[in-house]
N, C-alpha and C positions, 0 to 999 in steps of 0.2 A: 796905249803907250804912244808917245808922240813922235812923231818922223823923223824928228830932228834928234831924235837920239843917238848917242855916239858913242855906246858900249853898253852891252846885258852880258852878267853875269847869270850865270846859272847853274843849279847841281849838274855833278861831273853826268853827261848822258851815257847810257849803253847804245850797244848796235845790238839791233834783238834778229837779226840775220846777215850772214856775213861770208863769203868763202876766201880763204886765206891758202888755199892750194896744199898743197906739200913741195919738200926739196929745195932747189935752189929758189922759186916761185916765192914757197911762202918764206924764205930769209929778203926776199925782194920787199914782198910788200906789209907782212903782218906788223913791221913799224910803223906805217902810216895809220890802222887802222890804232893800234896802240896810240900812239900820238891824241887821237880824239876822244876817243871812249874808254871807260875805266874797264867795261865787260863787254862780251860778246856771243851772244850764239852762233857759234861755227858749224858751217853746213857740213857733212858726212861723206859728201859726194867722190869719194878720190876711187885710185884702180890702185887695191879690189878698196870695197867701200868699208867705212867702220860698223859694221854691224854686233859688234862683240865687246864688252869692258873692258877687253886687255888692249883690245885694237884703239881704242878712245882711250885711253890711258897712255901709250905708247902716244898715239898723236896729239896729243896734252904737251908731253912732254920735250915734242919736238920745237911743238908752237912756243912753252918757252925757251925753248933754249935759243928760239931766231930772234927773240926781243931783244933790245939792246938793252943794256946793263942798268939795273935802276929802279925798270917798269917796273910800272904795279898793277900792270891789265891782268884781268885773271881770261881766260879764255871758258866758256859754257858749254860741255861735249853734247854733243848727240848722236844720236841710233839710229843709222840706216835701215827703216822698214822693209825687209821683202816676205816674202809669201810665206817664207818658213821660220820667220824670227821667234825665238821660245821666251816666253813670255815670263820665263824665270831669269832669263838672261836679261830682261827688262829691268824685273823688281830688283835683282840682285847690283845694277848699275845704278839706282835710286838709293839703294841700299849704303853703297860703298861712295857714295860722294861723287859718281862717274860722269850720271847720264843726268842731265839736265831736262829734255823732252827727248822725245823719238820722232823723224820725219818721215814723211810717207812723198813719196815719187811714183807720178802711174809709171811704171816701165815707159823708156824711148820718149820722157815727154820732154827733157832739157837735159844740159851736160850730164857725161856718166850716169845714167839715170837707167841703164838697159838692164839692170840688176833690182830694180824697184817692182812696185806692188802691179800684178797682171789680174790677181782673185781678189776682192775686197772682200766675200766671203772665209778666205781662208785666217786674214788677219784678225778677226772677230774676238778669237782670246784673249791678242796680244792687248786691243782696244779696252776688251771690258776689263784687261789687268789695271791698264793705265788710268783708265775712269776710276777705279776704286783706289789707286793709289794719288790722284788726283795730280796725274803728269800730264802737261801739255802733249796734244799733239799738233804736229806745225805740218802744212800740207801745203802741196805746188799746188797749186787746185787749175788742172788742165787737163779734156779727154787729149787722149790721141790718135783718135779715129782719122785716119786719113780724107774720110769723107765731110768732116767736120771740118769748115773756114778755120784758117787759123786765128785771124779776131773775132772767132766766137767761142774758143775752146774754154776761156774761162765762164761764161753764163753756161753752158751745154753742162761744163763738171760742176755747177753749183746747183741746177737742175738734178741731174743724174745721178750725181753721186754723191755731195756733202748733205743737202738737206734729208734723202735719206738716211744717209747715215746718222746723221742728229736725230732724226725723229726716232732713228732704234735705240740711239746711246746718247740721251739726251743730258746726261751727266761728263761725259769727258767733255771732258777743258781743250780747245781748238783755237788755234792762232789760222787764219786761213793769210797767207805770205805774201810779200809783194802784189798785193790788188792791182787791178788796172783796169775796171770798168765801173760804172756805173751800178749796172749789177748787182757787183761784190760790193758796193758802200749801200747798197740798198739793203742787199741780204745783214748785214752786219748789223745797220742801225736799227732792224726790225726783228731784229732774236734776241735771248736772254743773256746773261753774264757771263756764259764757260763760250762765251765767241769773242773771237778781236780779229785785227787784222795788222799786219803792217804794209807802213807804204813807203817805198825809196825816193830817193829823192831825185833820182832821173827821170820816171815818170809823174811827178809834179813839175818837169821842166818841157819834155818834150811829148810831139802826138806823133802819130804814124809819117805825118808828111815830112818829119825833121829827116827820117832814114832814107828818103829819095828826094831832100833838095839839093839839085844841083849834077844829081848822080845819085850812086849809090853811095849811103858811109857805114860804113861795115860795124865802127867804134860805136852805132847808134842804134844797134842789133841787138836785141837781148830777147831771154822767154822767161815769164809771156811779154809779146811785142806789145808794142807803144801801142796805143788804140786812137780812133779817132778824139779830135777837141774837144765832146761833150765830156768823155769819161777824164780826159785829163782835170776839168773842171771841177767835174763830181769831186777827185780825189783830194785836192785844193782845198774845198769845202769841207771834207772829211777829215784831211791831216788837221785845217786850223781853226775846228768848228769848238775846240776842246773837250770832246768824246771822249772817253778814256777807254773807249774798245779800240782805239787808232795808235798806232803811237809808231814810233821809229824802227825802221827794220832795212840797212842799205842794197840789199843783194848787190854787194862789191862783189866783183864776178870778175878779175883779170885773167886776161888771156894773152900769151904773147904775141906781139902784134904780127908777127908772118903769120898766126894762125887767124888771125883777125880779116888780116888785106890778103886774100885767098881766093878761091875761084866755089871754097864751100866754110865760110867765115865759121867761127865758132861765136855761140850766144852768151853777149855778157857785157856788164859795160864796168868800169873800174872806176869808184867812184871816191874810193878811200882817203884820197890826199884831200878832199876838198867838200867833203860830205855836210859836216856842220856849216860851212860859209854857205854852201847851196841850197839848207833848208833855210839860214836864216835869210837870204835875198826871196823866197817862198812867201815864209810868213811876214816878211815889212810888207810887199805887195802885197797881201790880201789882211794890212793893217791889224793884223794878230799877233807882234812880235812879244804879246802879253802870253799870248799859248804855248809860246815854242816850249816852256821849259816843263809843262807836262806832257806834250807829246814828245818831248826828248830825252826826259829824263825821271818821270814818276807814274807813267801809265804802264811803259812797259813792266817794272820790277813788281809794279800794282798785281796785275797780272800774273806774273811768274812767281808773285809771293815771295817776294825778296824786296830787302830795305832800299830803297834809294840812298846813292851815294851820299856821302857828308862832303867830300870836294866841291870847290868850284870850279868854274872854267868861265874866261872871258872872252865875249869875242866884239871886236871892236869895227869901227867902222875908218875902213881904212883900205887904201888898194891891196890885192893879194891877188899874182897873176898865177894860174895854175901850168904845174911844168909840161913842157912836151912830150916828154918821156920819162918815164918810171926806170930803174932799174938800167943793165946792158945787155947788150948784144943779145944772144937767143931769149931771157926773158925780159928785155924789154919792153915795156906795156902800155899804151898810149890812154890817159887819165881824160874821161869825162868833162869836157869843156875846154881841153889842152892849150895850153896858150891863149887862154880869154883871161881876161881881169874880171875880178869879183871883188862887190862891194865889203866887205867884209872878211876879217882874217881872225883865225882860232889864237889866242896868246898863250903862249906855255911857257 
Protein backbone atom coordinates (compact mmCIF):
# COMPACT_ATOMS: atom_id res chain seq x y z
CA UNK A 1 0.00 0.00 0.00
CA UNK A 2 1.44 3.34 -0.85
CA UNK A 3 2.71 5.99 1.82
CA UNK A 4 0.98 8.48 0.33
CA UNK A 5 -2.28 7.15 1.38
CA UNK A 6 -4.82 9.30 3.03
CA UNK A 7 -7.51 6.93 4.40
CA UNK A 8 -7.96 2.80 5.03
CA UNK A 9 -11.14 1.68 5.72
CA UNK A 10 -11.43 -1.43 7.36
CA UNK A 11 -13.94 -4.00 9.10
CA UNK A 12 -15.12 -2.69 12.28
CA UNK A 13 -11.96 -4.27 14.79
CA UNK A 14 -12.36 -5.86 18.21
CA UNK A 15 -10.09 -5.43 21.30
CA UNK A 16 -9.41 -9.14 22.09
CA UNK A 17 -8.14 -7.88 25.68
CA UNK A 18 -9.28 -5.05 27.58
CA UNK A 19 -9.87 -3.80 31.32
CA UNK A 20 -12.83 -1.43 31.66
CA UNK A 21 -12.74 -1.30 35.59
CA UNK A 22 -16.00 -1.12 37.40
CA UNK A 23 -18.04 2.05 39.15
CA UNK A 24 -17.31 5.38 38.45
CA UNK A 25 -13.96 4.12 36.39
CA UNK A 26 -15.65 1.97 34.04
CA UNK A 27 -18.71 5.01 33.32
CA UNK A 28 -15.12 7.00 32.71
CA UNK A 29 -13.66 5.17 30.28
CA UNK A 30 -15.72 2.04 28.67
CA UNK A 31 -16.86 4.84 25.96
CA UNK A 32 -13.70 5.13 24.56
CA UNK A 33 -13.00 1.76 24.17
CA UNK A 34 -16.71 1.46 22.63
CA UNK A 35 -15.91 4.42 20.43
CA UNK A 36 -13.17 2.03 18.47
CA UNK A 37 -14.32 -1.56 18.66
CA UNK A 38 -17.50 -3.19 18.04
CA UNK A 39 -16.46 -6.15 20.74
CA UNK A 40 -14.18 -6.78 23.48
CA UNK A 41 -12.74 -9.31 25.82
CA UNK A 42 -13.01 -7.84 29.09
CA UNK A 43 -10.52 -8.79 31.87
CA UNK A 44 -12.13 -10.38 35.19
CA UNK A 45 -9.77 -8.83 37.33
CA UNK A 46 -12.07 -6.47 39.83
CA UNK A 47 -12.43 -6.83 44.13
CA UNK A 48 -13.76 -9.77 44.52
CA UNK A 49 -13.12 -11.04 40.81
CA UNK A 50 -15.77 -12.57 38.52
CA UNK A 51 -15.40 -16.10 38.90
CA UNK A 52 -19.18 -17.09 38.71
CA UNK A 53 -21.98 -16.55 35.74
CA UNK A 54 -24.06 -14.54 37.82
CA UNK A 55 -21.03 -12.37 38.87
CA UNK A 56 -20.21 -11.92 34.69
CA UNK A 57 -23.67 -11.34 34.09
CA UNK A 58 -24.15 -8.74 36.69
CA UNK A 59 -20.94 -7.08 35.20
CA UNK A 60 -22.37 -7.37 31.57
CA UNK A 61 -24.72 -5.55 32.62
CA UNK A 62 -23.24 -2.67 34.25
CA UNK A 63 -20.70 -2.37 31.39
CA UNK A 64 -23.93 -1.57 29.37
CA UNK A 65 -25.53 0.41 31.15
CA UNK A 66 -22.06 2.86 31.20
CA UNK A 67 -22.28 3.14 27.22
CA UNK A 68 -23.66 5.88 25.98
CA UNK A 69 -27.02 5.66 24.24
CA UNK A 70 -26.98 4.13 20.80
CA UNK A 71 -23.80 1.72 21.21
CA UNK A 72 -23.61 -1.38 19.61
CA UNK A 73 -20.44 -2.75 21.52
CA UNK A 74 -21.30 -5.91 22.74
CA UNK A 75 -18.75 -6.57 25.77
CA UNK A 76 -16.99 -10.61 25.74
CA UNK A 77 -17.32 -11.91 29.78
CA UNK A 78 -14.79 -14.02 31.15
CA UNK A 79 -13.96 -16.36 34.18
CA UNK A 80 -11.55 -15.67 36.69
CA UNK A 81 -9.44 -18.82 37.01
CA UNK A 82 -8.41 -19.81 40.69
CA UNK A 83 -7.50 -23.00 42.21
CA UNK A 84 -10.97 -24.05 43.15
CA UNK A 85 -13.15 -22.90 40.02
CA UNK A 86 -15.81 -25.98 39.30
CA UNK A 87 -15.67 -26.82 36.04
CA UNK A 88 -19.44 -26.96 35.68
CA UNK A 89 -19.51 -23.48 36.59
CA UNK A 90 -17.39 -23.19 33.38
CA UNK A 91 -19.47 -25.25 30.90
CA UNK A 92 -22.61 -24.06 32.34
CA UNK A 93 -21.38 -20.05 31.38
CA UNK A 94 -20.52 -21.59 27.64
CA UNK A 95 -23.71 -22.84 28.06
CA UNK A 96 -25.96 -19.81 28.86
CA UNK A 97 -24.12 -17.23 26.42
CA UNK A 98 -21.97 -16.06 29.64
CA UNK A 99 -18.36 -16.85 29.44
CA UNK A 100 -16.62 -16.20 26.34
CA UNK A 101 -13.00 -17.85 27.66
CA UNK A 102 -11.71 -18.24 31.13
CA UNK A 103 -8.29 -16.41 32.25
CA UNK A 104 -5.66 -17.75 34.24
CA UNK A 105 -3.54 -15.11 36.51
CA UNK A 106 -0.42 -16.76 38.52
CA UNK A 107 -1.49 -15.36 41.94
CA UNK A 108 0.46 -11.67 42.81
CA UNK A 109 1.58 -11.56 39.14
CA UNK A 110 -0.27 -8.02 37.94
CA UNK A 111 -3.32 -6.04 39.35
CA UNK A 112 -5.90 -7.74 41.65
CA UNK A 113 -4.49 -10.88 40.67
CA UNK A 114 -3.87 -12.20 44.51
CA UNK A 115 -6.98 -14.36 43.99
CA UNK A 116 -5.48 -16.23 40.86
CA UNK A 117 -3.89 -19.74 40.11
CA UNK A 118 -1.03 -20.69 43.02
CA UNK A 119 -1.52 -24.99 41.96
CA UNK A 120 -1.54 -25.43 38.18
CA UNK A 121 -2.06 -28.98 39.24
CA UNK A 122 -5.24 -28.21 40.86
CA UNK A 123 -6.87 -26.56 37.69
CA UNK A 124 -6.36 -29.54 35.46
CA UNK A 125 -10.37 -30.41 35.30
CA UNK A 126 -11.33 -26.98 34.81
CA UNK A 127 -8.53 -27.07 31.62
CA UNK A 128 -9.37 -30.47 30.21
CA UNK A 129 -13.31 -29.29 30.61
CA UNK A 130 -12.34 -26.30 28.50
CA UNK A 131 -10.34 -28.27 25.87
CA UNK A 132 -13.25 -30.38 25.09
CA UNK A 133 -15.62 -27.84 24.99
CA UNK A 134 -13.03 -26.00 22.80
CA UNK A 135 -13.05 -22.50 25.08
CA UNK A 136 -10.04 -20.42 24.96
CA UNK A 137 -8.03 -20.06 27.58
CA UNK A 138 -6.08 -16.55 27.80
CA UNK A 139 -3.17 -16.60 30.18
CA UNK A 140 -0.77 -13.51 31.77
CA UNK A 141 2.01 -15.71 31.05
CA UNK A 142 4.54 -14.50 34.04
CA UNK A 143 6.41 -16.60 36.98
CA UNK A 144 6.34 -14.61 40.13
CA UNK A 145 9.10 -15.98 41.85
CA UNK A 146 10.75 -13.26 43.37
CA UNK A 147 14.02 -14.67 42.42
CA UNK A 148 13.26 -14.39 38.94
CA UNK A 149 14.32 -10.82 36.94
CA UNK A 150 11.46 -9.24 36.37
CA UNK A 151 12.32 -8.97 32.38
CA UNK A 152 12.57 -12.50 32.40
CA UNK A 153 9.52 -13.58 33.97
CA UNK A 154 7.77 -14.08 30.66
CA UNK A 155 10.61 -16.65 28.88
CA UNK A 156 10.96 -18.43 32.55
CA UNK A 157 6.70 -18.93 32.44
CA UNK A 158 6.82 -19.95 28.87
CA UNK A 159 9.67 -22.40 29.87
CA UNK A 160 7.97 -23.57 33.09
CA UNK A 161 4.71 -23.60 32.79
CA UNK A 162 2.83 -22.95 29.22
CA UNK A 163 4.76 -25.40 27.14
CA UNK A 164 4.30 -27.94 29.73
CA UNK A 165 1.15 -27.38 29.98
CA UNK A 166 0.67 -27.76 26.02
CA UNK A 167 2.59 -30.74 25.80
CA UNK A 168 -0.25 -32.47 28.49
CA UNK A 169 -3.36 -30.56 26.83
CA UNK A 170 -2.21 -30.18 23.65
CA UNK A 171 -5.78 -29.70 22.40
CA UNK A 172 -7.01 -26.50 24.41
CA UNK A 173 -7.25 -23.47 22.54
CA UNK A 174 -4.69 -20.73 24.29
CA UNK A 175 -4.38 -17.04 23.61
CA UNK A 176 -0.96 -16.40 25.50
CA UNK A 177 -1.83 -12.09 26.23
CA UNK A 178 0.04 -9.06 25.73
CA UNK A 179 3.47 -10.64 24.51
CA UNK A 180 6.59 -8.70 25.07
CA UNK A 181 9.43 -10.70 24.11
CA UNK A 182 11.08 -12.23 21.58
CA UNK A 183 10.51 -15.41 23.29
CA UNK A 184 6.87 -15.40 23.09
CA UNK A 185 6.73 -14.49 19.15
CA UNK A 186 9.10 -17.31 18.89
CA UNK A 187 7.25 -19.78 20.93
CA UNK A 188 4.13 -18.77 18.98
CA UNK A 189 5.24 -18.88 15.43
CA UNK A 190 6.83 -22.54 16.20
CA UNK A 191 3.50 -24.43 17.62
CA UNK A 192 0.33 -25.46 16.15
CA UNK A 193 -3.08 -23.72 15.58
CA UNK A 194 -5.06 -23.86 19.43
CA UNK A 195 -1.97 -20.96 20.12
CA UNK A 196 -2.06 -17.20 19.24
CA UNK A 197 -1.07 -14.42 21.07
CA UNK A 198 -2.07 -10.88 21.34
CA UNK A 199 0.03 -7.77 21.12
CA UNK A 200 -0.99 -4.01 22.47
CA UNK A 201 -0.06 -1.34 21.13
CA UNK A 202 2.12 0.37 23.70
CA UNK A 203 4.57 -2.27 23.57
CA UNK A 204 4.88 -1.84 19.64
CA UNK A 205 5.64 1.86 20.66
CA UNK A 206 7.92 1.77 23.67
CA UNK A 207 11.16 -0.44 25.36
CA UNK A 208 12.19 -0.42 28.73
CA UNK A 209 14.33 2.89 28.36
CA UNK A 210 11.07 4.92 27.64
CA UNK A 211 10.08 4.30 31.56
CA UNK A 212 13.36 5.95 32.89
CA UNK A 213 13.92 8.71 30.21
CA UNK A 214 14.37 11.77 31.82
CA UNK A 215 13.15 10.24 35.36
CA UNK A 216 10.94 7.95 36.10
CA UNK A 217 7.28 7.93 34.30
CA UNK A 218 5.08 6.04 36.16
CA UNK A 219 2.18 6.30 32.97
CA UNK A 220 4.88 4.02 31.15
CA UNK A 221 4.56 1.17 33.77
CA UNK A 222 2.74 -1.64 32.98
CA UNK A 223 2.95 -5.90 33.50
CA UNK A 224 4.61 -7.39 31.90
CA UNK A 225 7.13 -4.30 31.68
CA UNK A 226 8.32 -3.00 28.41
CA UNK A 227 11.50 -5.10 27.46
CA UNK A 228 14.61 -4.23 25.91
CA UNK A 229 14.69 -2.91 21.68
CA UNK A 230 15.20 -6.39 20.35
CA UNK A 231 11.94 -7.83 21.61
CA UNK A 232 10.09 -4.62 20.83
CA UNK A 233 11.26 -5.31 17.38
CA UNK A 234 10.39 -8.95 17.35
CA UNK A 235 6.81 -7.78 18.30
CA UNK A 236 6.69 -5.20 15.25
CA UNK A 237 7.64 -8.16 12.99
CA UNK A 238 4.93 -10.31 14.59
CA UNK A 239 1.99 -7.78 14.81
CA UNK A 240 2.73 -6.89 10.85
CA UNK A 241 4.12 -10.03 9.50
CA UNK A 242 0.31 -11.07 8.74
CA UNK A 243 0.34 -14.34 11.00
CA UNK A 244 -3.07 -14.96 11.98
CA UNK A 245 -1.72 -16.44 15.46
CA UNK A 246 -1.20 -12.33 16.23
CA UNK A 247 -3.78 -10.15 16.14
CA UNK A 248 -5.05 -7.20 18.42
CA UNK A 249 -5.40 -7.43 22.10
CA UNK A 250 -4.91 -3.56 23.88
CA UNK A 251 -4.46 -4.42 27.65
CA UNK A 252 -6.17 -0.81 28.32
CA UNK A 253 -5.23 -0.94 31.85
CA UNK A 254 -6.44 2.78 33.57
CA UNK A 255 -5.56 3.67 36.56
CA UNK A 256 -6.38 6.90 38.36
CA UNK A 257 -3.57 9.04 38.08
CA UNK A 258 -2.80 9.67 41.93
CA UNK A 259 -2.47 5.97 42.00
CA UNK A 260 -0.21 6.15 39.10
CA UNK A 261 2.24 9.39 40.32
CA UNK A 262 2.80 7.62 43.80
CA UNK A 263 5.65 6.48 45.73
CA UNK A 264 4.32 2.49 44.65
CA UNK A 265 2.52 3.32 41.01
CA UNK A 266 0.08 0.92 39.97
CA UNK A 267 0.67 -1.24 36.63
CA UNK A 268 -1.09 -0.23 33.45
CA UNK A 269 -1.06 2.01 30.77
CA UNK A 270 -4.50 3.48 29.25
CA UNK A 271 -4.48 3.32 25.89
CA UNK A 272 -8.25 3.26 24.85
CA UNK A 273 -8.94 6.86 23.40
CA UNK A 274 -6.17 6.31 20.77
CA UNK A 275 -5.50 2.71 20.27
CA UNK A 276 -6.49 2.28 16.52
CA UNK A 277 -4.57 5.69 15.52
CA UNK A 278 -1.32 3.98 17.43
CA UNK A 279 -1.46 0.82 15.60
CA UNK A 280 -2.07 2.25 12.45
CA UNK A 281 1.37 4.94 12.85
CA UNK A 282 2.84 0.99 13.86
CA UNK A 283 1.92 -0.57 10.78
CA UNK A 284 2.67 2.72 8.02
CA UNK A 285 6.34 2.45 9.57
CA UNK A 286 6.91 -0.92 9.00
CA UNK A 287 5.15 -0.37 5.34
CA UNK A 288 2.30 -2.99 6.25
CA UNK A 289 -0.69 -0.76 6.33
CA UNK A 290 -1.99 -3.56 3.88
CA UNK A 291 -2.02 -6.03 7.23
CA UNK A 292 -3.59 -3.91 9.70
CA UNK A 293 -7.06 -5.04 8.85
CA UNK A 294 -6.25 -8.68 9.66
CA UNK A 295 -4.54 -8.21 12.66
CA UNK A 296 -7.28 -5.87 13.74
CA UNK A 297 -10.03 -7.16 12.64
CA UNK A 298 -10.31 -10.98 11.24
CA UNK A 299 -7.50 -12.96 13.10
CA UNK A 300 -8.80 -12.41 16.20
CA UNK A 301 -12.73 -13.55 15.72
CA UNK A 302 -10.66 -16.26 13.33
CA UNK A 303 -9.69 -17.56 16.44
CA UNK A 304 -12.50 -17.03 18.84
CA UNK A 305 -14.75 -18.61 16.12
CA UNK A 306 -16.85 -15.78 15.65
CA UNK A 307 -17.77 -13.78 12.23
CA UNK A 308 -15.95 -10.66 11.69
CA UNK A 309 -17.69 -7.64 11.83
CA UNK A 310 -19.90 -6.43 8.53
CA UNK A 311 -19.08 -2.59 9.67
CA UNK A 312 -16.63 -0.49 8.63
CA UNK A 313 -14.46 2.09 10.14
CA UNK A 314 -12.23 4.74 8.78
CA UNK A 315 -9.31 6.11 9.69
CA UNK A 316 -7.83 8.99 7.93
CA UNK A 317 -4.68 10.64 7.82
CA UNK A 318 -4.95 13.63 9.56
CA UNK A 319 -3.70 15.35 12.98
CA UNK A 320 -5.52 13.88 16.19
CA UNK A 321 -3.82 15.20 19.45
CA UNK A 322 -4.54 12.73 22.24
CA UNK A 323 -6.11 14.43 25.50
CA UNK A 324 -4.33 15.08 28.68
CA UNK A 325 -6.69 13.73 30.91
CA UNK A 326 -9.47 11.22 30.78
CA UNK A 327 -12.25 11.59 32.91
CA UNK A 328 -12.25 14.16 36.57
CA UNK A 329 -10.95 14.60 39.66
CA UNK A 330 -10.28 11.15 41.70
CA UNK A 331 -10.83 9.09 38.31
CA UNK A 332 -8.99 10.98 36.17
CA UNK A 333 -6.52 8.97 34.01
CA UNK A 334 -3.65 10.14 32.04
CA UNK A 335 -3.94 8.38 28.22
CA UNK A 336 -0.88 6.85 26.56
CA UNK A 337 0.86 9.41 24.56
CA UNK A 338 -1.19 12.45 26.34
CA UNK A 339 -0.80 15.56 24.58
CA UNK A 340 1.32 14.17 21.57
CA UNK A 341 -0.37 14.53 17.96
CA UNK A 342 -0.80 11.46 16.05
CA UNK A 343 -0.74 10.92 12.40
CA UNK A 344 -3.92 9.64 11.98
CA UNK A 345 -7.64 9.92 13.48
CA UNK A 346 -10.37 7.02 13.90
CA UNK A 347 -13.75 8.76 11.93
CA UNK A 348 -17.17 7.96 13.52
Amino acid sequence: MPPSIEAITLRRPDDWHVHLRDDDMLTTVAQYTARQFARAIVMPNLVPPVTSVSAARAYRGRILAALPKGSEFVPLMTCYLTDTTDPEEVSVGVREGVFTAVKLYPARATTNSSFGVTDYGQIAPVLERMAGLGMPLLIHGEVTDPEIDVFDREAVFIDQVLDPLRRRLPELRVVLEHITTKEAVDYVTSRGPNLAATITAHHLVINRNAIFAGGIRPHLYCLPIAKREKHRLALRRAATSGDERFFLGTDSAPHAFPTKETACGCAGIFTAPCALEIYAEVFEEEAALDRLEAFASLSGPQFYRLPPNDARITLRREPFVVPQLVGQADNAVVPFRAGETLRWRLQV
